[in-house]
C-alpha positions as CSV (number, residue, x, y, z in Angstrom):
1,X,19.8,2.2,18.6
2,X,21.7,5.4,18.5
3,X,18.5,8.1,18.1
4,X,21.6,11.0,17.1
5,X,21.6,9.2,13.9
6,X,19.2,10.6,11.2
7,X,19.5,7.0,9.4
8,X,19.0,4.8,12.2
9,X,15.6,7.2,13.1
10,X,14.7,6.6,9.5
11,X,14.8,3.2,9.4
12,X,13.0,2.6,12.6
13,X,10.2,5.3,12.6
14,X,8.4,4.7,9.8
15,X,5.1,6.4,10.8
16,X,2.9,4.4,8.6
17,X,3.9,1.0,10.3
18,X,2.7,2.5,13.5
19,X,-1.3,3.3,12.6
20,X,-3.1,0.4,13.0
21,X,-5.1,0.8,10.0
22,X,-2.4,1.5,7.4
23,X,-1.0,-1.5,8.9
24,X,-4.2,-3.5,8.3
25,X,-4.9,-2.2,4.8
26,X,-1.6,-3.7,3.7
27,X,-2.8,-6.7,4.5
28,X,-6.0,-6.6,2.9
29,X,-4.5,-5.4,-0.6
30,X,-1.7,-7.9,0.1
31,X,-4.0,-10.5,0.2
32,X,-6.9,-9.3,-2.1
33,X,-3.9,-9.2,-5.2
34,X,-3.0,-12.6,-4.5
35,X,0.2,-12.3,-3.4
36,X,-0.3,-14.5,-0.9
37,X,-0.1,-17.1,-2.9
38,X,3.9,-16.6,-4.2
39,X,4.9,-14.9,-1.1
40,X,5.3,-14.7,2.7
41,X,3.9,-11.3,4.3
42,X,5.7,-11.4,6.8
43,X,8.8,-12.2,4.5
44,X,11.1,-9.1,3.7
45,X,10.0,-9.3,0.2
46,X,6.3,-9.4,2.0
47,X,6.9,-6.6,4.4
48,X,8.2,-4.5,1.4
49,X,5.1,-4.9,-0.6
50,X,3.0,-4.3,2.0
51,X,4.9,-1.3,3.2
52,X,4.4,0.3,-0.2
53,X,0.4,-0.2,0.5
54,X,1.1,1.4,4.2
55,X,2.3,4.5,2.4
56,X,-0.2,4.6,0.2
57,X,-2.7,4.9,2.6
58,X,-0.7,7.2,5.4
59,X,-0.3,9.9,2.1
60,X,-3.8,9.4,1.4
61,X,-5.2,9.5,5.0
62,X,-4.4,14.0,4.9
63,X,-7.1,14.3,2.7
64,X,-11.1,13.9,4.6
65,X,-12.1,11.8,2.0
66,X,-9.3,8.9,2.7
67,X,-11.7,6.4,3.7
68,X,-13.6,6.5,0.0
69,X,-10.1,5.9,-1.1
70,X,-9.0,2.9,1.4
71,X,-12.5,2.0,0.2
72,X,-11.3,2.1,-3.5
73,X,-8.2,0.7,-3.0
74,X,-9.5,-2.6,-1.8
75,X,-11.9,-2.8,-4.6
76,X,-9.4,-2.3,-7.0
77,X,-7.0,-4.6,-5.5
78,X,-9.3,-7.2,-5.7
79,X,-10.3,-6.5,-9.2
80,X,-6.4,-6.6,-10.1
81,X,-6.0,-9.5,-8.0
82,X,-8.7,-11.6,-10.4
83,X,-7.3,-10.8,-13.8
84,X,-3.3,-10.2,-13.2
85,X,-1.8,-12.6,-15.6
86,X,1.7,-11.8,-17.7
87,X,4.9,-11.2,-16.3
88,X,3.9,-7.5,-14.4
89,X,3.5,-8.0,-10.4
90,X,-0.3,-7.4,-9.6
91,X,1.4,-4.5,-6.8
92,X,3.0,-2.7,-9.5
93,X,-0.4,-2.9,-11.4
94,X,-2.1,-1.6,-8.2
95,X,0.4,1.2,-7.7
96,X,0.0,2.6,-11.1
97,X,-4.0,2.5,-11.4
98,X,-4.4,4.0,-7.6
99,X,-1.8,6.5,-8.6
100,X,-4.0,7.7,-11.9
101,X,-6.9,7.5,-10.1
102,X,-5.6,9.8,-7.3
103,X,-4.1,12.5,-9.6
104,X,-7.2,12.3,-12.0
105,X,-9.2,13.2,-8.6
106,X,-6.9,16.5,-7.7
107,X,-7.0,17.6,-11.2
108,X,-11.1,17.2,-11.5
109,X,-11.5,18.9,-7.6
């Protein structure tokens, strides 16, 4: 790996894959929508999703609150998980309600 190349440092340091508990979290939202079921995590398709779930958490990890909101996460993961049905992925579902939730939470603080 040539670290004089912006793209090649992109692509490698992707800060959220290194903490242990963003890391962990992605597999606990992973599994809690039931993705597990369709899909490999360790696939590409897998390590996408749960890369999108290992941001999530890195973002929300600034704030001194972030473990209410892992907290929350996992809830509502689960509670997606149990009623996704119809042609929406149960991530996407995820994304958008943790999303609301967060920006509903600056707005109100």
């Amino acid at each position: 790996m040539n670290r004089s190349d912006p793209r090649q440092i992109g692509n490698a340091l992707k800060l959220w894959w290194a903490d242990p508990e963003c890391k962990a979290f992605s597999y606990d939202v992973f599994e809690r929508l039931g993705l597990a079921k369709t899909c490999d995590p360790e696939s590409r398709e897998g390590r996408s999703e749960r890369g999108t779930f290992a941001k999530w958490l890195w973002k929300i990890k600034s704030r001194p609150d972030w473990s209410t909101w892992r907290d929350a996460g996992l809830r509502k993961a689960e509670y997606v998980g149990k009623r996704a049905k119809g042609a929406r992925s149960p991530a996407a579902v995820w994304l958008e309600i943790m999303a609301g939730m967060t920006a509903a939470k600056v707005r109100a603080g």
